[in-house]
C-alpha positions in Angstrom: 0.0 0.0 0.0 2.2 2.6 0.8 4.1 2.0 -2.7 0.6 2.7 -4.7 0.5 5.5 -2.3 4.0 7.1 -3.3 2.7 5.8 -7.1 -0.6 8.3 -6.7 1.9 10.6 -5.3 4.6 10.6 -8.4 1.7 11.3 -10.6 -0.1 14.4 -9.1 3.3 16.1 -9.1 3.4 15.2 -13.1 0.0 16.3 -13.7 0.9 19.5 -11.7 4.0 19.8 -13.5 1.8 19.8 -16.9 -0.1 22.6 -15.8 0.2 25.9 -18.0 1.6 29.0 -16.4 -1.2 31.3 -15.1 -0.6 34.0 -17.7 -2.6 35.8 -20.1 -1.0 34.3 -23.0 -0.8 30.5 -21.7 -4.2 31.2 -20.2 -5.8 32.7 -23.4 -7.5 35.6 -21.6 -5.4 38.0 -24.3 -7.5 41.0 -25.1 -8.9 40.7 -28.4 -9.9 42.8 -31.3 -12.6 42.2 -34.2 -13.2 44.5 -37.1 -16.7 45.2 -37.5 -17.3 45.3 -41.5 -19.6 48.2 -41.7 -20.6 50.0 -44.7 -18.4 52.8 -44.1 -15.2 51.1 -43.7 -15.6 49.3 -46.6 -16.1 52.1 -48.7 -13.6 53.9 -47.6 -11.0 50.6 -48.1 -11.6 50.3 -51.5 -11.9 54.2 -52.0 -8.4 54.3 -50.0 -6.5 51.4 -52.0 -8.0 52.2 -55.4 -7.1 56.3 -55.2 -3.4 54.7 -54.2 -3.3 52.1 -57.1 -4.3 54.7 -59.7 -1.9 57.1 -58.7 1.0 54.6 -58.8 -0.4 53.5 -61.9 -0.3 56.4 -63.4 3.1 57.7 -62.2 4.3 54.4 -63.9 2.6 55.4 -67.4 3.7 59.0 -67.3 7.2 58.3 -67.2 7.1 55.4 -69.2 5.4 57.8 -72.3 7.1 61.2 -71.4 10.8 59.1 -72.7 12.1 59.3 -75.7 12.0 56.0 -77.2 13.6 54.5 -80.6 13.6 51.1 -81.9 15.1 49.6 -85.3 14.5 45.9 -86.0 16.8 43.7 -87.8 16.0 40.3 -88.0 13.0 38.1 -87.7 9.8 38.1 -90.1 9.1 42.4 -90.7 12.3 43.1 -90.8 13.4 46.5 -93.4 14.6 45.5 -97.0 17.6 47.5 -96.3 18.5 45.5 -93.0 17.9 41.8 -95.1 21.4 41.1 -95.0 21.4 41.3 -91.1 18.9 38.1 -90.8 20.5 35.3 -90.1 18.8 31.5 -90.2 21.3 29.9 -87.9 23.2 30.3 -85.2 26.3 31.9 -84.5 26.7 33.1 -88.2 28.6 36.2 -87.3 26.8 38.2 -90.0 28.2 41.8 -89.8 25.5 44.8 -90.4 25.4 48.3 -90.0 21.7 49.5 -87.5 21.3 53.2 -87.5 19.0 54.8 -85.2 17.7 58.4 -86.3 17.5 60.7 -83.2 14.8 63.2 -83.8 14.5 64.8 -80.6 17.1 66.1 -77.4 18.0 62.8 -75.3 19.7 64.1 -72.2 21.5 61.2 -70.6 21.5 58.8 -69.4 20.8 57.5 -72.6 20.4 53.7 -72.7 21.0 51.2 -75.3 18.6 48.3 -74.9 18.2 44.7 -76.6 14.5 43.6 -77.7 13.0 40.0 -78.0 9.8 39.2 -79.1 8.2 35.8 -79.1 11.3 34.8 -76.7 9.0 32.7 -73.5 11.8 33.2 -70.8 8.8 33.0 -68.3 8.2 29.3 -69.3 8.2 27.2 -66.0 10.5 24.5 -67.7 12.8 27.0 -68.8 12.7 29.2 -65.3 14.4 26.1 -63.8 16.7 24.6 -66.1 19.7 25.7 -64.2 21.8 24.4 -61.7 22.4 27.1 -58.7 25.3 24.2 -57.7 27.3 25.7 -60.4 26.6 29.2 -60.3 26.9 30.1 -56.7 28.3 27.4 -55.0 31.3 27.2 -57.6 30.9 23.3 -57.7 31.4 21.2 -60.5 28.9 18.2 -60.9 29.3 14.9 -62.5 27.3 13.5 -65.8 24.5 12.0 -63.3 23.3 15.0 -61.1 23.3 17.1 -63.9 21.3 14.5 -65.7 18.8 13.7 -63.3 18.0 17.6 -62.0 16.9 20.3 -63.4 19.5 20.8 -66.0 18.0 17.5 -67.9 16.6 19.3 -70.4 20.3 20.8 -71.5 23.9 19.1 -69.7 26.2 18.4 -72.5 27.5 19.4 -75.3 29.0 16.4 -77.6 31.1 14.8 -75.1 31.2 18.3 -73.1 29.2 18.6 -70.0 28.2 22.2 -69.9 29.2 24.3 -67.0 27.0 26.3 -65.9 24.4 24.0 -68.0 20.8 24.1 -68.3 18.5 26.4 -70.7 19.0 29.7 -69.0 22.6 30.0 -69.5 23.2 28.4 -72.8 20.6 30.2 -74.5 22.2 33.7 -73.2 22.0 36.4 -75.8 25.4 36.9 -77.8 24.9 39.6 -80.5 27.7 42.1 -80.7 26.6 45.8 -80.7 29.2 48.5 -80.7 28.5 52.2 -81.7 30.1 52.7 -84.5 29.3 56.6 -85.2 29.6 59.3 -84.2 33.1 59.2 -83.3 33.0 61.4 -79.7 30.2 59.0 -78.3 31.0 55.9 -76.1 28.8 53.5 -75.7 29.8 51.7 -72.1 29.2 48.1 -71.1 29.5 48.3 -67.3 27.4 48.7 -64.3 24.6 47.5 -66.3 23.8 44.3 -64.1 23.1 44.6 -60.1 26.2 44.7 -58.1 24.9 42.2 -55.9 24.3 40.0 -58.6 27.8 40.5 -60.2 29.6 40.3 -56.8 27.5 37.9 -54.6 25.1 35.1 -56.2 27.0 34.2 -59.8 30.8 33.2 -58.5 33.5 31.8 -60.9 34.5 27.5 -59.9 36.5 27.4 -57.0 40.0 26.1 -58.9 39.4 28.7 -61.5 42.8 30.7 -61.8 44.0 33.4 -63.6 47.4 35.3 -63.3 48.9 38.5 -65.0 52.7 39.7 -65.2 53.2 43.3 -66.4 57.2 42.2 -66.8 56.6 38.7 -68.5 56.5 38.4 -72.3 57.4 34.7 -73.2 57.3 33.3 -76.4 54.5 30.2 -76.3 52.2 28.8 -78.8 49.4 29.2 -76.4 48.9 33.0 -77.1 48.4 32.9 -80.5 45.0 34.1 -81.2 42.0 32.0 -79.6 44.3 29.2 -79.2 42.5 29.3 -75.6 39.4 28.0 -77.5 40.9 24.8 -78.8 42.8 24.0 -75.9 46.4 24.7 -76.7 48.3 24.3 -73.1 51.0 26.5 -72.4 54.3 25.1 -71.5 55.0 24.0 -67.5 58.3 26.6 -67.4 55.2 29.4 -68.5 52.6 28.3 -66.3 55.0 28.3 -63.3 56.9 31.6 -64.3 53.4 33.0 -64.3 52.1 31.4 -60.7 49.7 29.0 -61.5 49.5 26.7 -59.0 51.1 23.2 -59.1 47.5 21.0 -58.2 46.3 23.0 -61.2 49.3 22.5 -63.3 48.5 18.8 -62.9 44.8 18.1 -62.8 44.9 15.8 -66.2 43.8 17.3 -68.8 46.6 17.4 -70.8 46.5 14.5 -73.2 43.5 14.3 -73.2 41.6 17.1 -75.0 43.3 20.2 -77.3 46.9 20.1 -78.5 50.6 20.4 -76.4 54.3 21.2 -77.8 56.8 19.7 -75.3 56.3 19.8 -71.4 52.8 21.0 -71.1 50.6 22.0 -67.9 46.8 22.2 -67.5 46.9 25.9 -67.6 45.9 28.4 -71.3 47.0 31.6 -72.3 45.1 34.1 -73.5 45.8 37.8 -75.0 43.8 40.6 -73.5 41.1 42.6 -75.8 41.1 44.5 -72.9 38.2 47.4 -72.5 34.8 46.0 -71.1 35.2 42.8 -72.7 37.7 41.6 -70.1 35.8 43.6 -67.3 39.1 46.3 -67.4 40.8 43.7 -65.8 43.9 44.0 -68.6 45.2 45.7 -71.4 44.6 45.4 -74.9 47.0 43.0 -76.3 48.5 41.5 -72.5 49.3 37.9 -72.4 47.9 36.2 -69.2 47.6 32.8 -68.5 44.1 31.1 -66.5 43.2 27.6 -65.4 39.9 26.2 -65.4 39.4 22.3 -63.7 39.1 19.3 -66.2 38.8 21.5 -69.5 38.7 17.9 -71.5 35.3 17.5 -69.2 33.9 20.4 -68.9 33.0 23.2 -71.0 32.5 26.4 -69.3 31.0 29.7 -70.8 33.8 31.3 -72.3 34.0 27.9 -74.8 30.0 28.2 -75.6 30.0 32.1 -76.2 33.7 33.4 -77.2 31.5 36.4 -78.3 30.3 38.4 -75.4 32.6 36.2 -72.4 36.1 36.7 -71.7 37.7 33.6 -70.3 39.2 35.5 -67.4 35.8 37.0 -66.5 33.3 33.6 -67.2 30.1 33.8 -65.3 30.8 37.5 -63.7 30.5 38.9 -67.5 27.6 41.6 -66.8 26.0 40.9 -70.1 25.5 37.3 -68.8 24.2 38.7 -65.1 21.8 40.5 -67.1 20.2 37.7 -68.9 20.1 35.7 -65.8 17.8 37.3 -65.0 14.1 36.0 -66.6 11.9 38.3 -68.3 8.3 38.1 -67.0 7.1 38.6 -70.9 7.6 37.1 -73.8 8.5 40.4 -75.5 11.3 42.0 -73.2 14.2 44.3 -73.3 17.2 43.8 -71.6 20.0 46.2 -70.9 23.0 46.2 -73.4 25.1 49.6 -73.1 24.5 53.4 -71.8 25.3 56.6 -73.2 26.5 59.3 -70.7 26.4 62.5 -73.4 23.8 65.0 -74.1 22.0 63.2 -77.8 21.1 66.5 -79.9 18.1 66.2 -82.6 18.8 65.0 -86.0 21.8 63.3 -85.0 22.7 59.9 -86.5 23.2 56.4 -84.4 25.4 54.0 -86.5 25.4 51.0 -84.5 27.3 48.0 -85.8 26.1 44.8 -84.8 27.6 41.0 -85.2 24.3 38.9 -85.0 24.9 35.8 -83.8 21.7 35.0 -81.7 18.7 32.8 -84.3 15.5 33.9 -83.8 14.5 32.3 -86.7 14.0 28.8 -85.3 10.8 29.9 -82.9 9.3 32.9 -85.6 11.3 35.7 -83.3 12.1 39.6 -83.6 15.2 41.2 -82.4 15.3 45.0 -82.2 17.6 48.0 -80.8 16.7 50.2 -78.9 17.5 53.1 -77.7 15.3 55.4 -74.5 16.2 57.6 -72.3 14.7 55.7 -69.4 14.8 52.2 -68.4 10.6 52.2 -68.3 9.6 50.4 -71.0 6.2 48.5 -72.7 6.4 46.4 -69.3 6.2 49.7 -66.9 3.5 51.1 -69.1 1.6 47.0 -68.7 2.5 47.5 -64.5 0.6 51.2 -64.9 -1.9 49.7 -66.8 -2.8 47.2 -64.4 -2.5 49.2 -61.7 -5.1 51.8 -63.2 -7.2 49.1 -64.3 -7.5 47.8 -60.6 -7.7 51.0 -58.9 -10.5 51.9 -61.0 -12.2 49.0 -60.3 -12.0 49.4 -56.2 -12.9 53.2 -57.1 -16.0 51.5 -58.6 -16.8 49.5 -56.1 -16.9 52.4 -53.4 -18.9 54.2 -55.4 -21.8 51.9 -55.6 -21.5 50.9 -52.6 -21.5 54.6 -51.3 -25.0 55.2 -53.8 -26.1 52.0 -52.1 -25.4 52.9 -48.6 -27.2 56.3 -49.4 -30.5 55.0 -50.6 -30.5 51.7 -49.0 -29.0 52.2 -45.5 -29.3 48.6 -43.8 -29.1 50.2 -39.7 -26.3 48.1 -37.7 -27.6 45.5 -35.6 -31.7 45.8 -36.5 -32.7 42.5 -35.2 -35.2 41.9 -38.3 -32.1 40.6 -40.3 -31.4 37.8 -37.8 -32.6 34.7 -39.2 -35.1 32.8 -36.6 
């Protein structure tokens, strides 16, 4: 008896120890508060939040309509007679043209030179995810299966390359060349056009990626002959080493297996600087520098799949590529290609000169240039459009419901609405 009696004893002490706190909170005895939907406060919701969507709306229209706005096409079905020999049917052609863009009105700057698509679906769910963030931000570089199995499925290899970064996103990344040709005292600049967060912070080069410059070196090697970097011509050891690349790069095993090698060869490939914004300023025009990317006989990384617009020293940082990362909502979209920092006077001529390498012709697309002095564009005046759109309706709303309230007042708490 007296163990059931210590038994009894062992369990009121757990029950009590089970007990909530005597609080307000643990106790629910928390004041509360309930909005009473009367007539008045919904009217003046809806009268509230449409005045505030039409006025944002219409900020958005006004400045997307009061910019000056010019747009040449040159390729895809419309395009001018006299721009025919820009169109190109496949891709990567490298067809040459000349795109002037008439300036009829002042355009004080920043002036800025924009890219259009048309019939492009970068909003496309499949498309949205065909990329692997293992690659772009976490700098890691994945075998034949992962790449197969996830979400770059749709796009991981090219021939007996794996693609790196793969997936639809990145290799379908917009590689025209554009360069203002005339007038002479313009400069047409390719940086800060991507978010610095972007650039800096989500897309990061692979970890082993290397790269080394020597202002006093200037060695003779069959690996700076032009573009030999693209079909993998290795530099010698002696140049590699005189330059700094490290040894576990040096001897990561690609040689002998992919490109071509004159003697004593290490993993690393020289390149010769075009310098400007092509290399991100980070060279001179005409500089021999030497990089090393892991397993180039495995992999191919961006600078291989789009020598156009991506230096080899800059890869995935290239702001052109940030840019494009960066899905368009629409299937007709501009992106950001360059900026203008001078006063544009009327009647002046725009001689842009542009290498068209991007197909449009395979999915019945346009390609246009453009040139704004804003960065609003069609989708701004869509946004304001909506917003209008729904603002008017909640104005609409609390209107009838006012005129309703006004000649059909239902009195708050009138027990003859109570069903019995």
């Amino acid at each position: 008896m007296p163990f059931l009696s210590r038994s009894r004893r062992r369990q009121s002490k757990l029950q009590e120890s089970r007990a909530p706190e005597d609080s307000d909170l643990k106790q629910q005895r928390l004041a509360a508060t309930t909005v009473i939907g009367t007539p008045k406060r919904f009217i003046g919701t809806f009268a509230v939040t449409g005045a505030i969507l039409a006025s944002v709306g219409g900020a958005y229209v006004s400045r997307g309509r009061s910019s000056v706005v010019y747009r040449e096409q040159y390729d895809g079905p419309g395009t001018p007679p006299e721009r025919s020999g820009c169109k190109i049917r496949r891709a990567d052609a490298g067809v040459e043209c000349n795109v002037t863009v008439r300036v009829k009105e002042k355009m004080r700057p920043p002036v800025h030179v924009f890219y259009e698509i048309e019939g492009f679906h970068q909003n496309h769910r499949r498309y949205v995810q065909s990329l692997e963030w293992d690659q772009l931000h976490n700098r890691v570089a994945l075998n034949e299966r992962p790449l197969r199995e996830g979400d770059c499925g749709l796009l991981y290899e090219n021939k007996s390359f794996l693609l790196n970064p793969c997936g639809l996103v990145p290799n379908t990344l917009f590689n025209d060349v554009v360069s203002l040709a005339a007038p002479a005292s313009l400069e047409m600049k390719e940086d800060d056009i991507a978010w610095r967060s972007d650039v800096k912070d989500v897309l990061k080069q692979p970890d082993d990626f290397e790269w080394r410059r020597s202002t006093t070196l200037d060695i003779d090697d069959a690996c700076f002959e032009d573009s030999s970097y693209l079909s993998e011509t290795f530099c010698q050891r002696s140049t590699c080493a005189e330059y700094g690349i490290s040894n576990s790069a040096m001897n990561d095993g690609a040689v002998g297996r992919v490109g071509t090698c004159d003697g004593d060869c290490a993993a690393c490939l020289g390149y010769v600087c075009r310098g400007s914004y092509f290399d991100e300023h980070k060279c001179e025009p005409g500089e021999k520098v030497v990089f090393h990317y892991h397993r180039v006989d495995k992999y191919a990384y961006l600078y291989r799949t789009f020598p156009q617009v991506v230096s080899p020293i800059v890869g995935v940082n290239a702001e052109h590529f940030v840019v494009w990362m960066r899905p368009a909502g629409l299937p007709h979209f501009r992106k950001l290609y360059g900026r203008l920092s001078k006063t544009l006077d009327d009647d002046l001529d725009l001689v842009f000169t542009v290498q068209n390498n991007w197909d449009v012709s395979s999915f019945g697309g346009k390609k246009f240039l453009v040139v704004a002095t804003t960065d609003a564009g069609f989708e701004s005046t869509f946004l304001g459009l909506a917003y209008i759109t729904v603002g008017a309706i909640c104005l609409g709303l609390a209107a009838f419901f006012l005129a309703f309230n006004l000649f059909r007042p239902r009195v708050m708490g009138d027990p003859k609405y109570i069903p019995w």
